[in-house]
C-alpha positions, 0 to 999 in steps of 0.5 A, spaced: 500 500 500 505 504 501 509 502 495 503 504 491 501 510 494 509 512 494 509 511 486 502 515 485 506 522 489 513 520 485 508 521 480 505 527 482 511 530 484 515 529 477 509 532 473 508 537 477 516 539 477 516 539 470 510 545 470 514 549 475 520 548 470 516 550 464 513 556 469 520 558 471 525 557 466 523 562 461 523 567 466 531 565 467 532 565 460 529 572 458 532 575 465 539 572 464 539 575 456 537 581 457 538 584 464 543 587 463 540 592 458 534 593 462 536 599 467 538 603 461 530 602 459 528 605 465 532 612 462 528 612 456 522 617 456 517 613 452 518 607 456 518 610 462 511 614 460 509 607 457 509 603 464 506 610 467 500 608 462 500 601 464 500 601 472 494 607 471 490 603 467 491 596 470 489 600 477 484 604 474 480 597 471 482 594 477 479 598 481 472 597 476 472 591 477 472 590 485 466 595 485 462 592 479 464 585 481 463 585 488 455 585 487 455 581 481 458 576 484 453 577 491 448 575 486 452 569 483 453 566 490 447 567 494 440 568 489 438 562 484 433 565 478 432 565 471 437 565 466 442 565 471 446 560 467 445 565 461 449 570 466 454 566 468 457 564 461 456 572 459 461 573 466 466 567 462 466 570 456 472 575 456 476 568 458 474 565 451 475 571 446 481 572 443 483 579 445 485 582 439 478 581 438 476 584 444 480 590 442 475 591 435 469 590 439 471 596 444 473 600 438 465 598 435 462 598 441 464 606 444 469 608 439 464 609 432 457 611 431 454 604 434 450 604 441 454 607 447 459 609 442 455 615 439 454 617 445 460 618 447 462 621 441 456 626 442 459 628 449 466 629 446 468 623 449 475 620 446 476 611 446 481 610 441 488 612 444 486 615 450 488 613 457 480 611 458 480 607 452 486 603 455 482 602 461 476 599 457 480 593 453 483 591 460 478 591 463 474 587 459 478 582 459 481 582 467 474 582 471 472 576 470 478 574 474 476 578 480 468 576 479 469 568 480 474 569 486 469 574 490 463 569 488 468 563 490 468 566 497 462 568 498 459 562 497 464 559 502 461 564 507 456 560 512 450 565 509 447 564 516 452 569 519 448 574 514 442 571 517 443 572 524 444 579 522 438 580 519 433 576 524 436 582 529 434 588 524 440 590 521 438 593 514 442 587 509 446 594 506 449 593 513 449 586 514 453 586 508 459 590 509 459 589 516 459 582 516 460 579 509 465 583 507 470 582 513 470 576 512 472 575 504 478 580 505 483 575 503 479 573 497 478 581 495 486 583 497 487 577 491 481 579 486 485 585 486 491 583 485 490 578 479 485 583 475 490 587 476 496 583 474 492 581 468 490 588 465 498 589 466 500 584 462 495 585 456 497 586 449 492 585 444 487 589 445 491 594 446 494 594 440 487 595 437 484 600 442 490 604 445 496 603 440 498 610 442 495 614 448 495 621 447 499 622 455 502 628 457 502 632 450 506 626 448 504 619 443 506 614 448 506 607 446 504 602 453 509 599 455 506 592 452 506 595 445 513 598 446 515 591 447 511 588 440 514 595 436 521 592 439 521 585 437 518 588 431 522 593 429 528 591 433 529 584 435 528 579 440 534 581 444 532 589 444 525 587 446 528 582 452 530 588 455 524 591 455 521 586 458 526 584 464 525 593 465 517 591 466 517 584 468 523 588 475 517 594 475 510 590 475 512 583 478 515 588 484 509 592 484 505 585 484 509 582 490 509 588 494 502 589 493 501 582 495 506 581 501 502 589 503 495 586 504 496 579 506 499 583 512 494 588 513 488 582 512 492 577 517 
């Protein structure tokens, strides 16, 4: 028995290492090839705008996504109704759609003359290459992320602890920033981070509806665009150093923001 079941973890433990090494080589890789040129990166204007462009709009969506999300995610978790299937594959969408195609469906939608899209241009609101049109590409295709992990703790949390709140006539806006929200800090702390960490890495829509953000009287790439226009125009060995000078500033971000709220949670 313990034979089998040494063989069953030796078995795990090899197929699992093989992924952990396919997660981690390439990020050896690029960091050994293009290290050294990646602090002179930060000295170049445009770069430096464009890794402005993205922490802001990767904020920005972040921050929409956890004040949208956490309500429909409430409703998600705690009601059943009808068509509630139809609502769920909608949530799921933007995993599914190549996001290239979400970049053309962002520029139909609030950039031409077609639905909100008119009357954004009625009331002189710009998408294409602006900071506002970044933040709509990524958020499109982060918030999903946040939705399913607040929903997943809510759906962990015993609804009877809302229910005692209630029974005492506490309103239920009360009772659940009181009493729900407290408890699904942790899941809201990592909401947060991953549709953050996923709208900064976003690139393809990107290349669609913000090609060039119109920043500070400037036509700035964001920083994934100029990571493409490198390795398009330059060469993978120029676009290497680019990415390790992102990488350094987003996964510092990341992991600062992370170690930041899980110490303030705890």
């Amino acid at each position: 028995m313990s034979t089998k079941f040494s063989l069953f973890l030796l078995t795990f433990i090899i197929l699992s290492g093989i992924l952990l090494l396919f997660f981690s080589y390439p990020i050896a890789v690029i960091f050994a090839v293009g290290i050294s040129g990646a602090l002179s990166s930060f000295k170049i204007t445009q770069f430096e705008l464009g890794l402005l462009i993205t922490i802001i709009a990767s904020s920005l969506a972040a921050l929409a996504s956890i004040v949208f999300g956490i309500p429909l995610a409430y409703i998600l978790a705690r009601y059943n109704f009808r068509f509630k299937e139809v609502i769920e594959t909608i949530v799921d969408i933007p995993i599914a759609v190549p996001h290239m195609i979400v970049g053309i469906m962002i520029v139909l939608s609030f950039a031409q003359y077609y639905g909100f899209g008119a009357l954004l241009q009625t009331l002189g609101i710009k998408v294409i290459d602006t900071i506002f049109g970044a933040v709509l590409a990524v958020l499109y295709v982060s918030s999903t992320y946040a939705v399913r992990i607040i929903e997943s703790a809510i759906k962990g949390l015993d609804p009877e602890i809302e229910n005692v709140a209630l029974s005492l006539g506490a309103p239920r806006a009360i009772t659940f920033f009181s009493v729900v929200i407290p408890n699904i800090k942790k899941a809201l702390a990592n909401a947060i981070l991953t549709s953050w960490a996923r709208a900064s890495s976003e690139a393809g829509a990107l290349l669609i509806v913000a090609y060039q953000v119109n920043f500070a009287g400037n036509f700035v790439y964001p920083a994934s665009v100029a990571i493409y226009e490198a390795y398009v125009g330059l060469g993978v060995l120029e676009a290497a150093r680019f990415s390790v000078a992102m990488l350094i500033l987003i996964l510092g971000i990341y992991l600062a923001t992370r170690a930041v709220l899980r110490w303030k949670v705890e």
